[in-house]
Every structure is written in structure tokens, then in C-alpha cells.
ROKE-887684 format. One line per field, with one value per residue (C-alpha): x, y, z; residue number from 0. Coordinates in steps of 0.5 Angstrom, whole numbers. Each point is the difference from the previous one (the first is absolute). Layout:
<pts>
east: c(X	...)
north: c(Y	...)
up: c(Z	...)
i: c(NUM	...)
</pts>
This chain:
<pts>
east: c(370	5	7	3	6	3	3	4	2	8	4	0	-6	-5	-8	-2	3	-5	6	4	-4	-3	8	-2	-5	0	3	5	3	1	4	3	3	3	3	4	3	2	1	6	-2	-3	-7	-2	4	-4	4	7	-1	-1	-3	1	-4	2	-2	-6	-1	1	-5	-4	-1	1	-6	-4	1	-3	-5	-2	2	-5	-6	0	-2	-1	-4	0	2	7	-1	7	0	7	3	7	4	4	-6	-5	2	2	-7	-3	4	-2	-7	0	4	-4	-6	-3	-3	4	-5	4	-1	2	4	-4	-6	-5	-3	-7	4	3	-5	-5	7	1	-7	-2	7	-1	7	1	8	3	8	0	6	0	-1	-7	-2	-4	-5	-1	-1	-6	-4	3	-6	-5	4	2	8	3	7	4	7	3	6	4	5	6	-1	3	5	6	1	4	-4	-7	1	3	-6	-5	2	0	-6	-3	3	3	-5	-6	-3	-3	-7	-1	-4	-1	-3	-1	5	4	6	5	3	7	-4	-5	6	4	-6	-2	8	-1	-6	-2	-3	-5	-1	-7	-3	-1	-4	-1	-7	3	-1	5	-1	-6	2	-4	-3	2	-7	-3	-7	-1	2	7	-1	5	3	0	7	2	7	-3	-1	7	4	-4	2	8	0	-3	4	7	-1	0	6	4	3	2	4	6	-3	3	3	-5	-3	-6	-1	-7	-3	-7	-3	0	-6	-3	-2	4	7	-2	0	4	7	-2	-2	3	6	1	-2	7	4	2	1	-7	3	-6	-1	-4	-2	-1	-2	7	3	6	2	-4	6	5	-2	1	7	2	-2	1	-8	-2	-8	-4	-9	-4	-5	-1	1	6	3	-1	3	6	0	0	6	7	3	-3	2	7	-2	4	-6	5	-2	-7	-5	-6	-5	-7	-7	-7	-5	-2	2	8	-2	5	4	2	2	5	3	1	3	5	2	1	0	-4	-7	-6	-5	-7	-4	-7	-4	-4	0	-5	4	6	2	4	-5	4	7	5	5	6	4	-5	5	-7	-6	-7	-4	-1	-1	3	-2	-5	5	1	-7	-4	-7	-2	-6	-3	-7	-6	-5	-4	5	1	8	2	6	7	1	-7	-1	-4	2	6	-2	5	0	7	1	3	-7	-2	-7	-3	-1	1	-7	-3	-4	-4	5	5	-7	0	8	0	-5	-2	6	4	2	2	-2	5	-4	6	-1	4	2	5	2	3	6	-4	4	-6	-2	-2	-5	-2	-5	-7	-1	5	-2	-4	-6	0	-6	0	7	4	7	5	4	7	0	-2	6	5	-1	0	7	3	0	7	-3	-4	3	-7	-8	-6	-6	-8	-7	-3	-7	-3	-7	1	5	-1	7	7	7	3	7	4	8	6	3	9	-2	-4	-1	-3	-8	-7	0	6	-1	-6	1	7	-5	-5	6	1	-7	-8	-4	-5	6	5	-1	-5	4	6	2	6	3	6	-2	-5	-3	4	0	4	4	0	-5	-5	-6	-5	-6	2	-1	-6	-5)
north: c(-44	-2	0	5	1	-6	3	6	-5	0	-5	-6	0	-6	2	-6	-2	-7	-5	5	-1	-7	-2	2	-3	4	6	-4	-4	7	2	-7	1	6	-2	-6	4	6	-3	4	7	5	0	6	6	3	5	-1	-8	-6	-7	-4	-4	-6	3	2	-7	-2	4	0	-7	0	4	-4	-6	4	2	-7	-3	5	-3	6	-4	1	7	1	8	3	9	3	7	3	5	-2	-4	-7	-3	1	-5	-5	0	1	-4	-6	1	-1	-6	-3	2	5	5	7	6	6	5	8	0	8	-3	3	-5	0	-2	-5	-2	-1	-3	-5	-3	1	-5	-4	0	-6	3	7	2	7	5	3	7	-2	-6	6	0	-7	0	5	-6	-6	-2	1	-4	-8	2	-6	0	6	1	7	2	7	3	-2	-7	-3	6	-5	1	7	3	-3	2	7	1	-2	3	7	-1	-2	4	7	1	-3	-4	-6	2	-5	-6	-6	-6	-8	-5	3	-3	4	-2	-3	-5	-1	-2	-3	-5	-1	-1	-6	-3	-3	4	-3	3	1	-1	6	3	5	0	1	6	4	6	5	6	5	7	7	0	5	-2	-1	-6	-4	-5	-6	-1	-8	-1	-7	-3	0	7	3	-6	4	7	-2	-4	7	4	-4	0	7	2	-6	4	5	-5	-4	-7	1	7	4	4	4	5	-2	6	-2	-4	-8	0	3	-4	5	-1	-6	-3	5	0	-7	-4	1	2	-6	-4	4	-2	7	4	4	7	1	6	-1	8	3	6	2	2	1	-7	-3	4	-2	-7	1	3	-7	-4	0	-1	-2	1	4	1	5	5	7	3	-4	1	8	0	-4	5	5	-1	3	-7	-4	3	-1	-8	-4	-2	-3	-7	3	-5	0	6	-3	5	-3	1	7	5	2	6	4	5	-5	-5	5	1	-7	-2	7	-2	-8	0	-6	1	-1	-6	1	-7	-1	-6	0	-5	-4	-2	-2	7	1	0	6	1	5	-2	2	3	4	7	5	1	-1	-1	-6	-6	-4	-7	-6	-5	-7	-4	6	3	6	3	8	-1	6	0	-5	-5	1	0	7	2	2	7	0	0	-4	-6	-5	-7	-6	-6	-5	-6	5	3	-3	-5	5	3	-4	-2	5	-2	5	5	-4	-1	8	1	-6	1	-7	-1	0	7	3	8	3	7	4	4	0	-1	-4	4	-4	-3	-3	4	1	7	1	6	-2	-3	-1	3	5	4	7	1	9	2	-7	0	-6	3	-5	1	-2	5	6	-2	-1	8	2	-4	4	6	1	0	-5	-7	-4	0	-3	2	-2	2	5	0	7	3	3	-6	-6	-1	5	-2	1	-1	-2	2	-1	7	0	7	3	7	-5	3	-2	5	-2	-7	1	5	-5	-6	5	1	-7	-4	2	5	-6	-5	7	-1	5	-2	0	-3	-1	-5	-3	-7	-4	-7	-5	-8	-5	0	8	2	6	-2	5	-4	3	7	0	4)
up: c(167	-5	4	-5	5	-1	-6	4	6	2	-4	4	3	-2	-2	6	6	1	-1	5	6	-1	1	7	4	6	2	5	-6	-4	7	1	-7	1	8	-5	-5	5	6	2	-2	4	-1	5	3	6	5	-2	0	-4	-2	-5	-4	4	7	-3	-3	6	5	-4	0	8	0	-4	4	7	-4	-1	7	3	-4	-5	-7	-8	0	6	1	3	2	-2	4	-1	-4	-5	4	-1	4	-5	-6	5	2	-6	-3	5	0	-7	0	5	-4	4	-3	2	3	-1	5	0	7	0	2	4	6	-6	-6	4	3	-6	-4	5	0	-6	-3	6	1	6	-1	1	-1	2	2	7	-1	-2	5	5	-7	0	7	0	-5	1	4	-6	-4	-1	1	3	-1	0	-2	2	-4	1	-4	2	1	-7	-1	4	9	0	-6	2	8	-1	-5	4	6	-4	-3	7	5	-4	-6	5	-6	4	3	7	-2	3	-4	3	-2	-6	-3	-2	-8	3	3	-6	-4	5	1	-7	-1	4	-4	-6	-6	-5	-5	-3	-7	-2	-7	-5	4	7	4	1	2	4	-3	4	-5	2	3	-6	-1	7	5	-3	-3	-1	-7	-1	-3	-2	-1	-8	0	3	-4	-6	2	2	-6	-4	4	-1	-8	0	4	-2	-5	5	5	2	3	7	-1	1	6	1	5	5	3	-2	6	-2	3	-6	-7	-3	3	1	-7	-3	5	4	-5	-6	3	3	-7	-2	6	1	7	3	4	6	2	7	1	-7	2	4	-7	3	3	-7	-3	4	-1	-8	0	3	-6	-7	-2	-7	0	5	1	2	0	-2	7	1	-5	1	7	-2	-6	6	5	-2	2	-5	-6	3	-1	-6	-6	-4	1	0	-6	2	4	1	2	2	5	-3	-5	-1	-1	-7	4	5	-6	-4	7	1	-6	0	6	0	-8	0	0	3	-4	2	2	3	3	6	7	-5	-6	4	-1	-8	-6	-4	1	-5	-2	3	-5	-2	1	-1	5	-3	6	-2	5	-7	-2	2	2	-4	0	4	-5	1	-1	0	1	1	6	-4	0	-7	-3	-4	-5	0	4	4	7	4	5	0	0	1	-1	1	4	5	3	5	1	4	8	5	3	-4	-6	-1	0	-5	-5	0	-3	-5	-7	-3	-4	6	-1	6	1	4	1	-4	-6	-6	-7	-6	-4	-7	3	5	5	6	3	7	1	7	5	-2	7	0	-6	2	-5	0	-5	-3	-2	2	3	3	7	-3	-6	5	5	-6	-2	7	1	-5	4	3	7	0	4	-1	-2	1	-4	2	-2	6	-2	-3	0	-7	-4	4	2	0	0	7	1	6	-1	4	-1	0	-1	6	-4	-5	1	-3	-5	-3	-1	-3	-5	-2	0	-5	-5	-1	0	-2	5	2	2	4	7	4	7	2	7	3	5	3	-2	-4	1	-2	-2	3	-6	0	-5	2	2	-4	4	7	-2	-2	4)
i: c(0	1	2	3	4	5	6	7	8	9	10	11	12	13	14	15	16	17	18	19	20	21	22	23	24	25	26	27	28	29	30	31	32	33	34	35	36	37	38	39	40	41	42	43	44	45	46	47	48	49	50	51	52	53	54	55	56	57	58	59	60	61	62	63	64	65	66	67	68	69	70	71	72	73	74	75	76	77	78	79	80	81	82	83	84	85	86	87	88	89	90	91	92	93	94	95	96	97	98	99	100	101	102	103	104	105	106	107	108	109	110	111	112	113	114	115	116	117	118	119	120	121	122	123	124	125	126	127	128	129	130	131	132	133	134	135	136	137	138	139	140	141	142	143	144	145	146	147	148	149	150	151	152	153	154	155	156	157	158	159	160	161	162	163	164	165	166	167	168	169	170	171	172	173	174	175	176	177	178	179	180	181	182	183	184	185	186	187	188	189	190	191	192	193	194	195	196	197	198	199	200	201	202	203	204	205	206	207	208	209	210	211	212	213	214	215	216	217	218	219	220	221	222	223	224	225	226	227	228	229	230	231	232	233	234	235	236	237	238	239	240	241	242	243	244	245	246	247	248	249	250	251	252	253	254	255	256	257	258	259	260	261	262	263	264	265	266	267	268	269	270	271	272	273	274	275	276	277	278	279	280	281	282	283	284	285	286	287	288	289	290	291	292	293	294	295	296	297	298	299	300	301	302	303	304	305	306	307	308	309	310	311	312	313	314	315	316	317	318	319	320	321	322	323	324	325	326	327	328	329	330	331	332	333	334	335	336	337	338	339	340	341	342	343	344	345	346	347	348	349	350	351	352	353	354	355	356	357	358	359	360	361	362	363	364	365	366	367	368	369	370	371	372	373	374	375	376	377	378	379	380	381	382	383	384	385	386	387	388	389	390	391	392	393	394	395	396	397	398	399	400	401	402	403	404	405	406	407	408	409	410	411	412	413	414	415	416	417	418	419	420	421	422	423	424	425	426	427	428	429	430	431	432	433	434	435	436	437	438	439	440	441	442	443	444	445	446	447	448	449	450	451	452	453	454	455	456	457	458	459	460	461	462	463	464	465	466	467	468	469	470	471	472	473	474	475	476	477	478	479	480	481	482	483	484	485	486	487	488	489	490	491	492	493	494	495	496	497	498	499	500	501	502	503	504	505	506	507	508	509	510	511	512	513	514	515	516	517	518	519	520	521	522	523	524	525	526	527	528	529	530	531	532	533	534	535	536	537	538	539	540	541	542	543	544	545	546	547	548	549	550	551	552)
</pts>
């Protein structure tokens, strides 16, 4: 398709990035720049402690150089298992600088997703926080792990802070199961002994891998996404042209409640904030709103991601609204659909509103982005980044017009070569013409502005009509007493399929009935929910979003 959004792009921002990221070899040469240009301002912000671009420059490097006295060579794989703490873009960092290739590992595993993740990667090398150790310590025998480096989540927050945090978390709140694992070091003494050796850096390429990004699992087993430094210098790159009208170089801070462990955090609030020097908030426990609030009150915070869910249960405590968006310039969602009603509130309160974006763990993530100064809410997920193609394409591969809904194809330097050790399954999701199916139905209407309707396999077939999940759950988040929804298929012997709507109520007196008929009022016969179940909780991701797979029958 013809880039018709080009000509509706923010002032400032180029049609291509190509020269951009071929002035970077590497991720670690982006990240080297940023470290030189902002060596005394604070790079990370985590419990109330910092860590400038220097110490990070420089732990990083020291971890980098363990890395390679323990025989850990170019492309070899490095696990990293922690929540967001100032530990993880030390090792991330490290490991990239060594040219290692970092395995992103959600530290909310069970022993079997470990266990598959571990000896799928072939990670010789594991950096994990010890309120997980005793997960790793039911498989580690049917993995290939030889060296294990244990952290905790007070051991970069200074003596005092460090000592009192971890003895509150070990000993008061009881989060460190017993483990026992052989021959562990802890991180001090990785950085102490890397500190006393040489470091040479690797020579790195467009064509290095840096990343194993692991799928959320959907279609089955996970499968590791092949990132290169190619790849996630493409995506930063498409990423800062976009927000670089929005920032101050040096003066911006972003709020990190997203796990840094997933693409979609990792790209937008680690990357390309590094690129711009500015300060990452970490937020360890994003699902203690209260202390995630507190930590907000503390700072003066320019730029903030989230998702749907996050941005409700923010919405959602009295002491936020309390909080001072002054400085607020940029709100970024993703991961899943910002519901309208969830949108308008946001931007009443903050008066900033949300800009839509969309990826997936296989294009880095970004391929559309809205621009931030875009005041009205169109569900939109806005337009392809610079030097990205998109396609919308029928069953039979064939590209249909504006405002016709079929898959969303991508093409652009930041999707991925494929899935690590899995051939066949990277042949199904790439057409002839490089074209990467993303399993997501849409449509682009004349600006070039891109509409999500859904997931292929989330979308419910009542009677041979198509009805799409996230339009039901955005009328039934407009009734008063609804907190959240989550829509899926149920089958039925007369139409297939029925909608079956699974509510978190603020409203105990809310009842089946009434929800039902709302949701009629609003939406055709066939696509109203037959069945209403409440619960207190829904299935969620490790970003937040609910899983609508975990509620099927």
C-alpha cells in the first residue's frame, strides 16, 4: 500500500529512519552515546534511590567483563529474572555490551515455563531476584544453567536502604520462599570481580542477535522472537523521531510500571528513553497502587506507558487524582485496546491524553504510533512509524482498499528474522513478500490512520456474523457500575457461538439482567451478551492485560 500517512505525520518527523540507525552499529554504541552525553544525570530512580548514567556506565561494564571472564562468548545467552529494579539494566545492559544475547524471563514463571524457557534459549547464564530462586531450583536440573547470580531487592538501594528493604521483604512480608541453589554469586561480588578485569568489547553488527523475546505463549508453546541489535536500533530510532518533538534532551522523566522485561517497556521506557538521556521511575510492584502512587508524588514525571487495566486502576485511587500533571507531555497505551471510557477520564483528570500505539514481541514492538498532540479519542492505534509498510490483506493473501477489514501485515527493518530454532513456525507468519502476518484484524481509513478490530482467534462467529471482543467490553465499560470486562465465544447449538461476558462489578447490586439489557440498548441482537458471570478477578498478563484465552471453557 502506498504510505498515504506520511502526509498526516507530526511536524518534525522524517518519512525513513535508514540513516538514523546505520549511525549506530549496535545497541551498546547507542547506549555508549547516551552514557557520554549524559554522564552526571540520573538515568534510573527505584525506591526512592538513584543511579546516574555514569554508575550505570559503569556497572554495566563491570558486569560485562564477568560475563566474559567466565567463558560467556558473543552470542551466547544471558537469562535475566527480576522485576524493575536498578539490577536489571545493569545486567541488561552488560549483557549486551558483551554481546551476549539477553533472554528476558518473567520472574512470575512456573517451574514449566522456566523450565521450557531455560532449555529452549540454552541459557548457560541466569540473573535472578531471590524472591524467585526456589522456581529455578525445582528445574535447574533439567536445564544447561552454569552460572547463577542471585540478586535481591535491596542489594543496589545503598547499605541502610538496601539492609532495611531486604530484611522487611525477607522477614516481615515473607517474600523469599527457602531455596538452595549450588554455587551461587551474588551481584555485589559479580561486579566487584568484573571491576578488577579487563573488558573487550565484541564487534558487534545490525545482524547480532540481541534479544530472545519469548511470545506470550497464544498459539501454544512460547516461542522466542529473534531480535537483532538491527532490529531494536530500527524500532528506537522509529521511536525517538516520533517523541523528540514532545521532549527536553536530558530533562525528561518516564514512569516504568510496565515489567522491563517485556518488549513493550523495554523498547519504549528503557531504550528509547535511554536515547534521550532522560530518567526511568521504576515501579517494582505495579499492582500495590497505593505505593506505585506514592512513588509518583515524588517526582516530576514528563512521559508515562501503560495499558488499559493500569491506567483504569490508577484512574481508580482517590490519591492519584491528588497527583500534580503539570509536567505531564506524553501518555503512551498498548498491549491491548484503551478502552473510550477509560481514555476521556484520563485525559479529564491529567489533561493529557492517551496516544494509542500498537506492536507485537515480533516487530521490536512499535509499527503504529498517534501523535501525542492528537486532543480527541478515535480508538485509533495511529500511524506506521517511519520506514514501516503495512498491508491489510484477506484469507487469501490478497491486499484489499481503504476501510476494509482483514489482517494486518508489517514489513519494516524492525520485524524480526524469525523464531529461534523454529523454522516452520517463522514460514507460517511471513507472506512471500516479507510481509509479517500479525494474526490482528483491521483497517486504514484515508489518512492512513490504522483501526484494530481484534485478534483473529479471539473474534466470536454468532450465526455467521463476526463480532469482535473489544467492541462488547467497551459498551459494557460504560455502564456505571462496571470496573472491567472480558468477552468471548461460548459455543451454542443454535448460532454457533454467543457472547459470554465476564465483569468485575464496583457495584454488588449490578445483576445479569441489567447489564444485559444495557448492553442491548447499545449494540445488534446478535453481538449482546447471552451470559453474564461475575468474578472478583480476571486472568491477567504480566503487563496487566486480561487474558480472554484463560476463560474459555
Amino acid at each position: 500500500m502506498e504510505r498515504i500517512w506520511l502526509e498526516h505525520y507530526p511536524k518534525g518527523v522524517p518519512a525513513d529512519i535508514t540513516d538514523q540507525a546505520q549511525a549506530y552499529a549496535s545497541l551498546a554504541a547507542m547506549f555508549d552515546e547516551s552514557c557520554l552525553n549524559h554522564a552526571q544525570d540520573v538515568a534510573y530512580i527505584s525506591m526512592g534511590s538513584s543511579m546516574t548514567y555514569a554508575q550505570l556506565d559503569a556497572h554495566s561494564r563491570h558486569f560485562a567483563a564477568w560475563l566474559q571472564s567466565v567463558g560467556i562468548k558473543k552470542g551466547e545467552r544471558v537469562a535475566l529474572m527480576m522485576p524493575n529494579l536498578l539490577q536489571y539494566p545493569v545486567c541488561l545492559f552488560g549483557t549486551l555490551r558483551a554481546g551476549a544475547v539477553v533472554v528476558n524471563t518473567n520472574p512470575l514463571y512456573t517451574g514449566t515455563e522456566l523450565e521450557h524457557q531455560l532449555r529452549d534459549s540454552g541459557a548457560e547464564t541466569i540473573v535472578i531476584a531471590e524472591n524467585f530462586a526456589h522456581t529455578l531450583e525445582q528445574v535447574l536440573a533439567k536445564t544447561v544453567i552454569k552460572h547463577i547470580v542471585v540478586t535481591s531487592l535491596g542489594e543496589m538501594l545503598g547499605t541502610v536502604k538496601g539492609t532495611i528493604t531486604d530484611l522487611v521483604v525477607r522477614h516481615v512480608k515473607k517474600l523469599v520462599p527457602a531455596w538452595n541453589l549450588p554455587n551461587t554469586l551474588r551481584l555485589h561480588q559479580v561486579l566487584a570481580r568484573g571491576s578488577r578485569t579487563e573488558f573487550t568489547p565484541p564487534s558487534l553488527g545490525h545482524s547480532d542477535l540481541a534479544c530472545l523475546q519469548y511470545t506470550g505463549g497464544t498459539t501454544g508453546v512460547a516461542k522466542g522472537a529473534m531480535l537483532t541489535h538491527g532490529n531494536l536500533v530500527s524500532n528506537v530510532c522509529q521511536a525517538y523521531a516520533w517523541v523528540k518533538p514532545y521532549t527536553t534532551e536530558g530533562g525528561d522523566s518516564i514512569v516504568t510500571a510496565l515489567p522491563l522485561y517485556h518488549i513493550f517497556a523495554l523498547t519504549a521506557n528503557c531504550l528509547t528513553f535511554m536515547k534521550l538521556g532522560a530518567r526511568n521511575l521504576l515501579i517494582a510492584n505495579p499492582r500495590d497502587i497505593p505505593a506505585f502512587v506514592k512513588s509518583m508524588g515524588r517526582t516530576s514525571f514528563t512521559a508515562i506507558t501503560g495499558v488499559n487495566t493500569l491506567f483504569n486502576a490508577l484512574l481508580n485511587n482517590p490519591e492519584f487524582r491528588k497527583l500534580d500533571f503539570s509536567h505531564l507531555r506524553m501518555v503512551l497505551g498498548g498491549g491491548a485496546a484503551v478502552q473510550e471510557t477509560v481514555a476521556q477520564r484520563w485525559q479529564s483528570l491529567t489533561g493529557t491524553p492517551i496516544a494509542q500505539a500498537y506492536g507485537l514481541t515480533e516487530t521490536s514492538p512499535a509499527v503504529t504510533i498517534n501523535p501525542f498532540d492528537k486532543k480527541e479519542f478515535t480508538g485509533s492505534i495511529g500511524l506506521p512509524v517511519p520506514s514501516t509498510d503495512i498491508a491489510i490483506r484477506d484469507e487469501g493473501g490478497r491486499d484489499l482498499p481503504l476501510g476494509e477489514s482483514g489482517e494486518i501485515c508489517v514489513r519494516g527493518p524492525q520485524v524480526m528474522p524469525g523464531y529461534w530454532n523454529q523454522p516452520s513456525e517463522t514460514a507460517k507468519v511471513f507472506d512471500a513478500d516479507g510481509f509479517l502476518r500479525t494474526g490482528d484484524i483491521g483497517y486504514i481509513n484515508e489518512q492512513g490512520y490504522v483501526f484494530i478490530l481484534d485478534r483473529k482467534k479471539d473474534m466470536i462467529l454468532v450465526s455467521g456474523f463476526n463480532v469482535y471482543p473489544n467492541e462488547v467490553e467497551a459498551v459494557a465499560m460504560q455502564h456505571p457500575d462496571v470496573l472491567e470486562a472480558a468477552a468471548i465465544g461460548v459455543p451454542d447449538e443454535h448460532s454457533g457461538e454467543v457472547v459470554k461476558l465476564f465483569v468485575i462489578r464496583k457495584n454488588k447490586r449490578l445483576t445479569e439482567t441489567a447489564l444485559i439489557e444495557h448492553c442491548r440498548s447499545m449494540l445488534t441482537g446478535y453481538k449482546a451478551p447471552k451470559y453474564v458471570e461475575f468474578r472478583d478477578t480476571l486472568p491477567r498478563s504480566n503487563v496487566g492485560k486480561i487474558l480472554r484465552r484463560e476463560l474459555k471453557p
